[in-house]
PDB file with one MODEL, atoms N, CA, C and O in Angstrom:
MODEL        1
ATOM      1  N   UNK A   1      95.920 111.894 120.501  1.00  0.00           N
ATOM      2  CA  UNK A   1      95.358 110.613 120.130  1.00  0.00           C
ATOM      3  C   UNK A   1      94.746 109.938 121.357  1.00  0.00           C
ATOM      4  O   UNK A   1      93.746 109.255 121.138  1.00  0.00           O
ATOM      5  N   UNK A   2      95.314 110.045 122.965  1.00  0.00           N
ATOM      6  CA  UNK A   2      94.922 109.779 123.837  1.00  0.00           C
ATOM      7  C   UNK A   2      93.545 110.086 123.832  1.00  0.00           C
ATOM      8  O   UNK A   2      92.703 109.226 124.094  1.00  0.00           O
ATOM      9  N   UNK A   3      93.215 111.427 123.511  1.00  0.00           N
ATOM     10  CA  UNK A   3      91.719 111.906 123.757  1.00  0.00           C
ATOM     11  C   UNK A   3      90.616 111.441 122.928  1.00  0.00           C
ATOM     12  O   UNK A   3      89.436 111.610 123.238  1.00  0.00           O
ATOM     13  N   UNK A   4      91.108 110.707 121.612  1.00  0.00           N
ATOM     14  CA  UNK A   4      90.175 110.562 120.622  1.00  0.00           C
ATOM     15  C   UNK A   4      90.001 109.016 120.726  1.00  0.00           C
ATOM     16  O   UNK A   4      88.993 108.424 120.342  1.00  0.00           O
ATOM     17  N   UNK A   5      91.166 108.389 121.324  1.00  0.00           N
ATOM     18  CA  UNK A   5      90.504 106.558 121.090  1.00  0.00           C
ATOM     19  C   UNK A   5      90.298 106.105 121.979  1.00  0.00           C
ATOM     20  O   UNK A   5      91.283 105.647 122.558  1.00  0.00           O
ATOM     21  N   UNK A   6      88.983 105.941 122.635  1.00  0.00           N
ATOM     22  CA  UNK A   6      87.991 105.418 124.119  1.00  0.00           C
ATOM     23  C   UNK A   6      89.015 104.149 124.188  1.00  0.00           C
ATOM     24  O   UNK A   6      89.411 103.435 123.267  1.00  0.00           O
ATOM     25  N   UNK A   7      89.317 104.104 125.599  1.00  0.00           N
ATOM     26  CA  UNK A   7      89.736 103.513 126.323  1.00  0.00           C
ATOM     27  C   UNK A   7      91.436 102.991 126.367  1.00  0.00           C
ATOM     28  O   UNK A   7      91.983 102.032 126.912  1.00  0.00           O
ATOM     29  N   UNK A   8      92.040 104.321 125.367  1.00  0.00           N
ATOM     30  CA  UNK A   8      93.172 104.209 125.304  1.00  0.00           C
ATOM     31  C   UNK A   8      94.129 104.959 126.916  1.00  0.00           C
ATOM     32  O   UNK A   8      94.683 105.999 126.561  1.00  0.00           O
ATOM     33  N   UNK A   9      94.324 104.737 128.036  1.00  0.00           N
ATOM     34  CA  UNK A   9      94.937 105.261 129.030  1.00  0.00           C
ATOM     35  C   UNK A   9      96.612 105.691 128.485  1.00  0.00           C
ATOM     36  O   UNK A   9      97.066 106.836 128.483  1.00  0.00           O
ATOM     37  N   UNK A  10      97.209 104.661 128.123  1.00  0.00           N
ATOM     38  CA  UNK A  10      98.647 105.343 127.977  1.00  0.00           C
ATOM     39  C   UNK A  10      98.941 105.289 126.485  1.00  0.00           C
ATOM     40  O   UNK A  10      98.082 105.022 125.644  1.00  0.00           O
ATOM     41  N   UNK A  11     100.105 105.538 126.237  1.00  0.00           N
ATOM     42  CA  UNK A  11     100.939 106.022 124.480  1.00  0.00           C
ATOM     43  C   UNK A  11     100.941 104.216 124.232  1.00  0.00           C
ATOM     44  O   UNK A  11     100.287 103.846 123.257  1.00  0.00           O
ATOM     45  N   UNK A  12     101.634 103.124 125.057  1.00  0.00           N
ATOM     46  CA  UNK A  12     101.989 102.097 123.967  1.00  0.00           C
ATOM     47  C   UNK A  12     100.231 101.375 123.628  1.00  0.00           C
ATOM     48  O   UNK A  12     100.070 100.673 122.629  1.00  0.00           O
ATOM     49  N   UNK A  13      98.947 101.700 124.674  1.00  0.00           N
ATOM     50  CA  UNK A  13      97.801 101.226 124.308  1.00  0.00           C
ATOM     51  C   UNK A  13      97.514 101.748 122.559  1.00  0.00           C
ATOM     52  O   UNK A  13      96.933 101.206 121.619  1.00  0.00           O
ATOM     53  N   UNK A  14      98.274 103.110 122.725  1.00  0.00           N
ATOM     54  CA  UNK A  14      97.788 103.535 120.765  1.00  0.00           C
ATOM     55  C   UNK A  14      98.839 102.597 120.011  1.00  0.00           C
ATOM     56  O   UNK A  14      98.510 102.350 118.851  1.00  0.00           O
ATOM     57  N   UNK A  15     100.049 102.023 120.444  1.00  0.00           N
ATOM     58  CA  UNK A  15     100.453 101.199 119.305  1.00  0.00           C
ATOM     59  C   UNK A  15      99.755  99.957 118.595  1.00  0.00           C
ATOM     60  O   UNK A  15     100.242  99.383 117.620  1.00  0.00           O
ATOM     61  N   UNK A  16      98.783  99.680 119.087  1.00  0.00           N
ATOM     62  CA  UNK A  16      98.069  98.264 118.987  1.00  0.00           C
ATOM     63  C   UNK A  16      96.351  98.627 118.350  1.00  0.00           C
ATOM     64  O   UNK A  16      95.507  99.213 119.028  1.00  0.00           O
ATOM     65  N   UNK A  17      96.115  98.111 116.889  1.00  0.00           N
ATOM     66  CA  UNK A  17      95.085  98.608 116.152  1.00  0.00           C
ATOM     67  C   UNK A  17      95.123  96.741 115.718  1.00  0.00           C
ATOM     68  O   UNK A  17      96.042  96.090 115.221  1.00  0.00           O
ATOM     69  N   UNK A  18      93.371  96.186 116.262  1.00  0.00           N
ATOM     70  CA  UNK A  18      92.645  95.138 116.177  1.00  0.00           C
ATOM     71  C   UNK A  18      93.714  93.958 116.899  1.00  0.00           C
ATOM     72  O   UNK A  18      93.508  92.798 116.542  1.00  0.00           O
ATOM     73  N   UNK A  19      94.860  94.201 117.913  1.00  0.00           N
ATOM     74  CA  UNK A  19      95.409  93.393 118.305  1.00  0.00           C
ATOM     75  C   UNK A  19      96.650  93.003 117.629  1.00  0.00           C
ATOM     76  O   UNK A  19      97.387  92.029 117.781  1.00  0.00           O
ATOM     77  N   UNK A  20      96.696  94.179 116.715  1.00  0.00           N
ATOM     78  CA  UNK A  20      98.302  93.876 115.573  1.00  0.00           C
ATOM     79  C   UNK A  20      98.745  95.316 115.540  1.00  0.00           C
ATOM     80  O   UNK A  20      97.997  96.216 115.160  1.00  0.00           O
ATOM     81  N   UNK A  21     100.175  95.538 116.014  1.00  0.00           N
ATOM     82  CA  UNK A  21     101.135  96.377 116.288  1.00  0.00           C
ATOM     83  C   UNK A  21     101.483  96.836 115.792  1.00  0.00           C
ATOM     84  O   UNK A  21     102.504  96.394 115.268  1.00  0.00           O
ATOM     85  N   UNK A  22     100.965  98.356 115.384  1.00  0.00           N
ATOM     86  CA  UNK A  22     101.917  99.018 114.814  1.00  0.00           C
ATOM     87  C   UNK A  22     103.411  99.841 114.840  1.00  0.00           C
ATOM     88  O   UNK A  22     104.046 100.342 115.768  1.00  0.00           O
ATOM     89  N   UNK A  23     103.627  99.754 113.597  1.00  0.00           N
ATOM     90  CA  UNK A  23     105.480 100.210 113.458  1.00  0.00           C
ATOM     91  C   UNK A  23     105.315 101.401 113.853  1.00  0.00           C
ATOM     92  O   UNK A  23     106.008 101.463 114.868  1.00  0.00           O
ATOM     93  N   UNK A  24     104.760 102.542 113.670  1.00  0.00           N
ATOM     94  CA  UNK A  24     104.861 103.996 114.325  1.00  0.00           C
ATOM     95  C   UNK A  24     103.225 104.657 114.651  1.00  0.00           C
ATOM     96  O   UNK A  24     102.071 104.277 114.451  1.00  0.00           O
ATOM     97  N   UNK A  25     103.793 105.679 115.174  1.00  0.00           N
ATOM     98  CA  UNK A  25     102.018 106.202 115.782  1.00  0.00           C
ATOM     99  C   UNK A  25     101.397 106.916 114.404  1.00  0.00           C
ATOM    100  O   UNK A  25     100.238 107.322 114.313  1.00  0.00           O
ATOM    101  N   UNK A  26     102.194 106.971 113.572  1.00  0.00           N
ATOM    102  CA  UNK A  26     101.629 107.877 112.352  1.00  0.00           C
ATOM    103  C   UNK A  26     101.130 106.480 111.253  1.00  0.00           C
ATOM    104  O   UNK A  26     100.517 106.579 110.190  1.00  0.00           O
ATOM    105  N   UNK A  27     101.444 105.680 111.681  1.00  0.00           N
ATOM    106  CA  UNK A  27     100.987 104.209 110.924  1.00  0.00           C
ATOM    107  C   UNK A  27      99.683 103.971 111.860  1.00  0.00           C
ATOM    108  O   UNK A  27      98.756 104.133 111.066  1.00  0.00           O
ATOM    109  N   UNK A  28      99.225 103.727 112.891  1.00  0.00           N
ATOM    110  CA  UNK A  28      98.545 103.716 114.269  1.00  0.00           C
ATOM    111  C   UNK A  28      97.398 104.935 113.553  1.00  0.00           C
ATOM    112  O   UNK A  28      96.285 104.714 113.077  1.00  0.00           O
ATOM    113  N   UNK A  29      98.145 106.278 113.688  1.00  0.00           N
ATOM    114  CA  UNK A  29      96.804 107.243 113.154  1.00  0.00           C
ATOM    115  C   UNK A  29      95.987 107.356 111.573  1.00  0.00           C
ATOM    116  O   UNK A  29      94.864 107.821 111.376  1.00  0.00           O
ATOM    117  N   UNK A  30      96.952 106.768 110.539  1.00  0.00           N
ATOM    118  CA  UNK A  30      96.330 106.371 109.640  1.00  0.00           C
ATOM    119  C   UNK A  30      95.573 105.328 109.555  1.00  0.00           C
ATOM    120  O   UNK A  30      94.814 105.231 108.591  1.00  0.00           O
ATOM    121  N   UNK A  31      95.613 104.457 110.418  1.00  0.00           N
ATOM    122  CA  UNK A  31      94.988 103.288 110.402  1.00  0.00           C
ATOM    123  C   UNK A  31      93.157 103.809 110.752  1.00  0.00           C
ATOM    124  O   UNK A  31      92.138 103.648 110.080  1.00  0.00           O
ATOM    125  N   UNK A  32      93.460 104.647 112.469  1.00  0.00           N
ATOM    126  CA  UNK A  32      92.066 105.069 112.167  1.00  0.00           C
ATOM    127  C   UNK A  32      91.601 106.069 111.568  1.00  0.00           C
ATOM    128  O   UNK A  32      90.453 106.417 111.843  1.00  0.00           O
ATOM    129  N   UNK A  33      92.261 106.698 110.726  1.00  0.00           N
ATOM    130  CA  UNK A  33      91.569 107.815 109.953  1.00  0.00           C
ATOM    131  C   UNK A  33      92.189 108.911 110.528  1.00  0.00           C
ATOM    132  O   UNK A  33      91.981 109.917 109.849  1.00  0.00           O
ATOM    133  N   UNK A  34      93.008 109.163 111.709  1.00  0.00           N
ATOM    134  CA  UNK A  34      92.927 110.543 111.865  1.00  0.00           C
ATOM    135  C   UNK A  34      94.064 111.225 110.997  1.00  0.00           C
ATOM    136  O   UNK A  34      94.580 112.329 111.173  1.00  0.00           O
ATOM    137  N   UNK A  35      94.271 110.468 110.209  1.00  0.00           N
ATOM    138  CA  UNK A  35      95.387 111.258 108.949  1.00  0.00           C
ATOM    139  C   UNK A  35      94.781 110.689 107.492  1.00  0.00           C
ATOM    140  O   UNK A  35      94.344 109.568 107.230  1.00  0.00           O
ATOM    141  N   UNK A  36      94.909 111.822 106.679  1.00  0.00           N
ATOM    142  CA  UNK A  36      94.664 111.159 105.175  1.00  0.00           C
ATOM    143  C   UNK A  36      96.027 110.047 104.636  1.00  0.00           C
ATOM    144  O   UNK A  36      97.226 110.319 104.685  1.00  0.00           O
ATOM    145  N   UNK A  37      95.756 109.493 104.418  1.00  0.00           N
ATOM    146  CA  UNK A  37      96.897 108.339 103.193  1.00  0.00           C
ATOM    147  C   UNK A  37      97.116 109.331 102.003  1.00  0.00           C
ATOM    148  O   UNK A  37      96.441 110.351 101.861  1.00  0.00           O
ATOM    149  N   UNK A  38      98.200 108.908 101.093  1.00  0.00           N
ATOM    150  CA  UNK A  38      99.141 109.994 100.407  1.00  0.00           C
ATOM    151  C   UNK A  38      98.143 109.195  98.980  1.00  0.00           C
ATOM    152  O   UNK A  38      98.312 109.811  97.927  1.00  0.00           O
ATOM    153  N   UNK A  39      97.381 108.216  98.886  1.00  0.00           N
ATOM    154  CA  UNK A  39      96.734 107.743  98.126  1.00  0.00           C
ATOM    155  C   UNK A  39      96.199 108.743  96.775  1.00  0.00           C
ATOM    156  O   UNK A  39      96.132 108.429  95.586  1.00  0.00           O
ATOM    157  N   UNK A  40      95.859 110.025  97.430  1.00  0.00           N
ATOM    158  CA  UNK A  40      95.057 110.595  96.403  1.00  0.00           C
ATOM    159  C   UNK A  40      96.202 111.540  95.512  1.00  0.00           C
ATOM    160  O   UNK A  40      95.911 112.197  94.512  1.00  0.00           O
ATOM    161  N   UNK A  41      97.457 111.447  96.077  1.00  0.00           N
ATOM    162  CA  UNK A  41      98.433 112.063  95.411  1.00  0.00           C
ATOM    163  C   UNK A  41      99.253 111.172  95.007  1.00  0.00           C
ATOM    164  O   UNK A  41     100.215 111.572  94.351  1.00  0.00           O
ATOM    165  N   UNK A  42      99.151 110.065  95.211  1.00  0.00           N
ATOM    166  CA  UNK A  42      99.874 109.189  93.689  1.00  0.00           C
ATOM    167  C   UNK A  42      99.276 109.034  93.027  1.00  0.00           C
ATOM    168  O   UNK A  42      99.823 108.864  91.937  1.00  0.00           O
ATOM    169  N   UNK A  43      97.494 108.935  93.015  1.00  0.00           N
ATOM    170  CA  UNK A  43      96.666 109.231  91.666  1.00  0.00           C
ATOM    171  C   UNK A  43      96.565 110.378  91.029  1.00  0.00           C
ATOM    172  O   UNK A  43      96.773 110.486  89.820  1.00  0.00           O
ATOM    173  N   UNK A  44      96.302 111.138  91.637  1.00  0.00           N
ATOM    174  CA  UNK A  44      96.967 112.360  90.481  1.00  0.00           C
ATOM    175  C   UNK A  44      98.302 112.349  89.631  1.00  0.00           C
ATOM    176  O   UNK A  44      98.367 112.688  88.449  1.00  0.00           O
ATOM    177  N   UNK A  45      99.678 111.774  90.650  1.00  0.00           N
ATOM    178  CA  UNK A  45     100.344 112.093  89.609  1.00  0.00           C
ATOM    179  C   UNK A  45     100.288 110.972  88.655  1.00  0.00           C
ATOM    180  O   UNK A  45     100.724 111.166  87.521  1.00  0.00           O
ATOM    181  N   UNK A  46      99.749 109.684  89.014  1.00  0.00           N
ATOM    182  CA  UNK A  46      99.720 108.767  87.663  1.00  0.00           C
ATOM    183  C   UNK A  46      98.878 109.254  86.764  1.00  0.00           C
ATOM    184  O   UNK A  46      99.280 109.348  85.604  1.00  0.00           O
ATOM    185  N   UNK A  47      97.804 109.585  87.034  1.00  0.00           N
ATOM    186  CA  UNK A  47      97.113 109.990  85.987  1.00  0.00           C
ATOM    187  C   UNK A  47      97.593 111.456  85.067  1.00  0.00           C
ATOM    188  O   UNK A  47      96.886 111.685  84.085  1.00  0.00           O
ATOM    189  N   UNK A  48      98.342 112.092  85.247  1.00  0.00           N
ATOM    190  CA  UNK A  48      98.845 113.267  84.394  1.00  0.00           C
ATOM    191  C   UNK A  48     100.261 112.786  84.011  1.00  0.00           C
ATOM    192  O   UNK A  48     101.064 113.513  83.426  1.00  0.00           O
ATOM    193  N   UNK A  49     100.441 111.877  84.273  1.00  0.00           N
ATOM    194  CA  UNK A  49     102.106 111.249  83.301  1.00  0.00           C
ATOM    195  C   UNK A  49     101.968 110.192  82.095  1.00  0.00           C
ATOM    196  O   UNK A  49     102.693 109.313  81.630  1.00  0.00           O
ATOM    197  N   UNK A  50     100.614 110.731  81.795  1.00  0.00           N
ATOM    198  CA  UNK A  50      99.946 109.866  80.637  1.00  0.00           C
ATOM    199  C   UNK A  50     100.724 111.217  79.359  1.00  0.00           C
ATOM    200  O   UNK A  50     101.523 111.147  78.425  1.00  0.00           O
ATOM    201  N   UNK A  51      99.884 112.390  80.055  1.00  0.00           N
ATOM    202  CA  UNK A  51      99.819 112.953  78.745  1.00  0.00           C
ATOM    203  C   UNK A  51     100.620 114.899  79.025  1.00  0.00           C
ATOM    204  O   UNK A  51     100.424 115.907  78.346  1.00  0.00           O
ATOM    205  N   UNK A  52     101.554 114.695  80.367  1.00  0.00           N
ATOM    206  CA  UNK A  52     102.176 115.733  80.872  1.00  0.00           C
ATOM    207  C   UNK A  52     103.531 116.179  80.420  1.00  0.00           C
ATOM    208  O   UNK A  52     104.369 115.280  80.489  1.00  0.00           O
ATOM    209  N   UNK A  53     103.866 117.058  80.081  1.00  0.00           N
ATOM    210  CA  UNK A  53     105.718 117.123  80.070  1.00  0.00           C
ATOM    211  C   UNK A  53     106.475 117.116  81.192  1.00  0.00           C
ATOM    212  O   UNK A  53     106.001 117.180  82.326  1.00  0.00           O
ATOM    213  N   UNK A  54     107.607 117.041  80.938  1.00  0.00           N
ATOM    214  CA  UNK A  54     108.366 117.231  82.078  1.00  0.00           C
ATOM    215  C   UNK A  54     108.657 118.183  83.311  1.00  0.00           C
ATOM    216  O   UNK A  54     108.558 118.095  84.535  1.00  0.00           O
ATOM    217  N   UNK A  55     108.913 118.780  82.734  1.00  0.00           N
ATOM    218  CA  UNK A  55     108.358 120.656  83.312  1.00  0.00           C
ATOM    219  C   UNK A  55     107.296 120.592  84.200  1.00  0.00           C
ATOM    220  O   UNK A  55     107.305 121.088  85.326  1.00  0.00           O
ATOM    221  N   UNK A  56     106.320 119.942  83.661  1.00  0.00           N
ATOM    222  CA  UNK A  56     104.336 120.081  84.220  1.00  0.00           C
ATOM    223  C   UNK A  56     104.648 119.228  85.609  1.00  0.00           C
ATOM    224  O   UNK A  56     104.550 119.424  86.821  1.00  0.00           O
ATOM    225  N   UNK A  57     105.100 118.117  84.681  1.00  0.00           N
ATOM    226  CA  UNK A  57     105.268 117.245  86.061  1.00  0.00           C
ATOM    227  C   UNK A  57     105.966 117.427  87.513  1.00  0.00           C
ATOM    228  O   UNK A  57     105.685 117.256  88.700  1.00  0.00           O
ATOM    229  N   UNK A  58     107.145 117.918  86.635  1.00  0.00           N
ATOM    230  CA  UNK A  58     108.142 118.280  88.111  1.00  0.00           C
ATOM    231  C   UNK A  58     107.372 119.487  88.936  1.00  0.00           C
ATOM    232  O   UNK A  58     107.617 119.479  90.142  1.00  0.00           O
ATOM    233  N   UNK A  59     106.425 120.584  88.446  1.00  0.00           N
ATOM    234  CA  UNK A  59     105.801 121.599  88.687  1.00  0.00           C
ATOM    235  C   UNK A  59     104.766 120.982  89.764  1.00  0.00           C
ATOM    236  O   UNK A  59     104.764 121.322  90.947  1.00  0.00           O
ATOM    237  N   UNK A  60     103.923 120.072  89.225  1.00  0.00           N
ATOM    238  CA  UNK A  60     102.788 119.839  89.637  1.00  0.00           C
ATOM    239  C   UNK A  60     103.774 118.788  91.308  1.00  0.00           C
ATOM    240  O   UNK A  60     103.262 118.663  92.420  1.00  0.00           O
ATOM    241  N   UNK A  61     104.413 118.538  91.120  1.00  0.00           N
ATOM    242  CA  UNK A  61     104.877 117.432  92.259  1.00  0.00           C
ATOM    243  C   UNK A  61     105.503 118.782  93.365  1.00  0.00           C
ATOM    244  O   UNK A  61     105.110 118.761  94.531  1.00  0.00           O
ATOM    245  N   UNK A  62     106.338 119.753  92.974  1.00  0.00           N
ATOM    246  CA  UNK A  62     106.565 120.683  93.758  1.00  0.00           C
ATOM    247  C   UNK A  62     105.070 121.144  94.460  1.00  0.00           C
ATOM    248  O   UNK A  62     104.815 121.060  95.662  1.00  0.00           O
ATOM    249  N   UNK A  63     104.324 121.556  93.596  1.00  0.00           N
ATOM    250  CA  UNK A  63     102.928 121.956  94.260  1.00  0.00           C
ATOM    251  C   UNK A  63     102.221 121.398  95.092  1.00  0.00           C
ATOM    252  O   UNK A  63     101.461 121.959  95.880  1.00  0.00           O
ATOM    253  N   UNK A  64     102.483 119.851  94.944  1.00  0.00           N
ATOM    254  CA  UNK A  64     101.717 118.881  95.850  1.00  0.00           C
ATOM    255  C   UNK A  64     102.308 118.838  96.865  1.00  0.00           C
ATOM    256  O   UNK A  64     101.657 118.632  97.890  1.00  0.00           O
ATOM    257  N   UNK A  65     103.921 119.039  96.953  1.00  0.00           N
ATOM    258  CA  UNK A  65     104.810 118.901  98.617  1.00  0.00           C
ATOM    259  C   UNK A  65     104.162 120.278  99.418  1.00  0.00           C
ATOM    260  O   UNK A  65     103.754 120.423 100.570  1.00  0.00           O
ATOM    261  N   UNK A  66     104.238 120.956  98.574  1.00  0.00           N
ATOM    262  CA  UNK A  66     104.024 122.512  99.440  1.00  0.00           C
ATOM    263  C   UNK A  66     102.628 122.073  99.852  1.00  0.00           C
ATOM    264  O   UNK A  66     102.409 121.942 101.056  1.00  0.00           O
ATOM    265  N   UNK A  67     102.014 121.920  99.291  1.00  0.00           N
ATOM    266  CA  UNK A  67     100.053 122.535  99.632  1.00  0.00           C
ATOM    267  C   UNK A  67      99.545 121.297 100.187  1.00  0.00           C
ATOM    268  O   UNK A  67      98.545 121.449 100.888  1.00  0.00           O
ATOM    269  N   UNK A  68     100.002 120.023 100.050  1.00  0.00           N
ATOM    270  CA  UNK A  68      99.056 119.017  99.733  1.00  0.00           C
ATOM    271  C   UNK A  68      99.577 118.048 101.528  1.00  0.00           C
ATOM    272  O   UNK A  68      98.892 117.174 102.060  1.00  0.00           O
ATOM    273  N   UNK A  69     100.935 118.600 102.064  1.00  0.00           N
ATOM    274  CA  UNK A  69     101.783 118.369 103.108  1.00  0.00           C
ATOM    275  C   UNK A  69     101.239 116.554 102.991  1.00  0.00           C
ATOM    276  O   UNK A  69     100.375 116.015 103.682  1.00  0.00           O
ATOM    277  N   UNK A  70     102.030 115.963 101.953  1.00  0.00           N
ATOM    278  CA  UNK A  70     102.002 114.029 101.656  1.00  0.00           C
ATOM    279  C   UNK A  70     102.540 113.744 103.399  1.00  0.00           C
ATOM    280  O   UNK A  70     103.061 114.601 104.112  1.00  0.00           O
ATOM    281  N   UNK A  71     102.243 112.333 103.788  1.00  0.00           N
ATOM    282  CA  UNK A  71     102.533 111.607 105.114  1.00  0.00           C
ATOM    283  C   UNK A  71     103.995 111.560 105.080  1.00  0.00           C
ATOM    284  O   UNK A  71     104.742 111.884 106.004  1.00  0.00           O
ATOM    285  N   UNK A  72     104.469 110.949 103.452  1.00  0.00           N
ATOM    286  CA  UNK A  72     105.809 110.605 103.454  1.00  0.00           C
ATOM    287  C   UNK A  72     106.203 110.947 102.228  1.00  0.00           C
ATOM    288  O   UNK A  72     105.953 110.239 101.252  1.00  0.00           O
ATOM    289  N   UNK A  73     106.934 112.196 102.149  1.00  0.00           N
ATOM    290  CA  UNK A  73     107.508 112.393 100.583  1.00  0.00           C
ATOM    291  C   UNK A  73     108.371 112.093 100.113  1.00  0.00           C
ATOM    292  O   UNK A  73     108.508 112.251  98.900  1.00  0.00           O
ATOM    293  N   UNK A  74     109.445 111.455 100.990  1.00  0.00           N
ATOM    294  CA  UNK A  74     110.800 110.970 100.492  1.00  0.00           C
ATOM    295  C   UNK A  74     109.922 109.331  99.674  1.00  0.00           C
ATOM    296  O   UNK A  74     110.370 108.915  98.605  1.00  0.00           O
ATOM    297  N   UNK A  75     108.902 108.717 100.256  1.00  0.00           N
ATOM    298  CA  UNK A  75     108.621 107.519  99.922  1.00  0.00           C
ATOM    299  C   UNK A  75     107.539 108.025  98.532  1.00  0.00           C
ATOM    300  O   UNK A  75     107.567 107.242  97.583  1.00  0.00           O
ATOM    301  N   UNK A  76     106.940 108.830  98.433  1.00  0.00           N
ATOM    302  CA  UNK A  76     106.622 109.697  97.260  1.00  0.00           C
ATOM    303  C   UNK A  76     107.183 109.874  96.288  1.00  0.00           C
ATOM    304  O   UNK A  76     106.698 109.631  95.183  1.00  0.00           O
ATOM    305  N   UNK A  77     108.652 110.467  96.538  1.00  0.00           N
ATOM    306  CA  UNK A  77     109.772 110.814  95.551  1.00  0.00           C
ATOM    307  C   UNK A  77     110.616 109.880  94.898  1.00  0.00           C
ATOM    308  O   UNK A  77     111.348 110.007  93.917  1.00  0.00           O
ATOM    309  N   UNK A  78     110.302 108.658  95.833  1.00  0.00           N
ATOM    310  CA  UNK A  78     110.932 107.190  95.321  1.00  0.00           C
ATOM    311  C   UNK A  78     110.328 106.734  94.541  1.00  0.00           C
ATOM    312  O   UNK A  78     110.827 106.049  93.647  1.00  0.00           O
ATOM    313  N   UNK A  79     108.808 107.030  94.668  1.00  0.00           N
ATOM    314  CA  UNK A  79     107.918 105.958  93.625  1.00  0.00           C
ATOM    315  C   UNK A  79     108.123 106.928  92.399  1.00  0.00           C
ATOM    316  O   UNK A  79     108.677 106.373  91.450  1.00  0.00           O
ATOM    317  N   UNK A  80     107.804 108.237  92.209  1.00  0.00           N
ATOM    318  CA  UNK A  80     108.077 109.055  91.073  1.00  0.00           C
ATOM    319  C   UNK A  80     109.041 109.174  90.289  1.00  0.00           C
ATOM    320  O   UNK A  80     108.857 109.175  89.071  1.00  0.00           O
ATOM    321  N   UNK A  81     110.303 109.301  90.860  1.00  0.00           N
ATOM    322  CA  UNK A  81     111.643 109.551  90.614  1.00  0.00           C
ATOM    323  C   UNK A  81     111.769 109.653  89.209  1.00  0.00           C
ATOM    324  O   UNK A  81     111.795 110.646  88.481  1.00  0.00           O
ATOM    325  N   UNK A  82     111.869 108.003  88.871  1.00  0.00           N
ATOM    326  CA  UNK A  82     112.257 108.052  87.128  1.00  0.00           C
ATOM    327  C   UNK A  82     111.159 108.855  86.677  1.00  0.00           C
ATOM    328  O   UNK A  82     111.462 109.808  85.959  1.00  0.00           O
ATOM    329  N   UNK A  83     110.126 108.700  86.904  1.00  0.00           N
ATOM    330  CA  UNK A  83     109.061 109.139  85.281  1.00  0.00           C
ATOM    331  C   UNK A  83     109.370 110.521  85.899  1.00  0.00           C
ATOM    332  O   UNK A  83     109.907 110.932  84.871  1.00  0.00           O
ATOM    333  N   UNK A  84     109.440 111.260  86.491  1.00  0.00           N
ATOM    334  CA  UNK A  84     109.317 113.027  86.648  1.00  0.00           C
ATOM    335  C   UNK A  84     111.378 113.488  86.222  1.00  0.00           C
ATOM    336  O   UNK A  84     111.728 114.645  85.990  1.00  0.00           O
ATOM    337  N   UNK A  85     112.342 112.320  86.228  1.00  0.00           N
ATOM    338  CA  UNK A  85     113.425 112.760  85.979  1.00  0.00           C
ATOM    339  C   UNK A  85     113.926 112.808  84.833  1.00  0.00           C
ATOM    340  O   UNK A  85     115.051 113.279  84.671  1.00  0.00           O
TER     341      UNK A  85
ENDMDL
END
């Protein structure tokens, strides 16, 4: 991250994005983009718990941990929990 944000010299210069502090460097790298947000995988699974079974669901959420490697899956697995249990 040192190498990618001009005029960052040391580690606590990356905690600080527009002058407001971030809680971790993986909060810090999402902020500028150099990580995707787990965004596009809670829309998928909302949108297939319209009209999915149970089975599909729990399937399709295994598939997304393996392939899809979410920022935070325990915070993933919290928002899902009931509707996939």
């Amino acid at each position: 991250m040192l190498n990618r944000i001009k005029g960052a010299t040391l580690f606590i210069d990356l905690k600080f994005v527009n002058g407001k502090e971030a809680s971790s460097f993986q909060e810090f790298a999402l902020l500028h983009g150099l990580l995707q947000s787990d965004d596009y995988i809670e829309q998928c699974l909302e949108e297939v718990l319209i009209y999915q079974t149970l089975y599909t669901l729990r399937l399709l959420f295994a598939t997304l941990l393996a392939y899809c490697n979410p920022n935070n899956p325990l915070l993933l697995w919290q928002r899902f929990e009931h509707d996939i249990s």
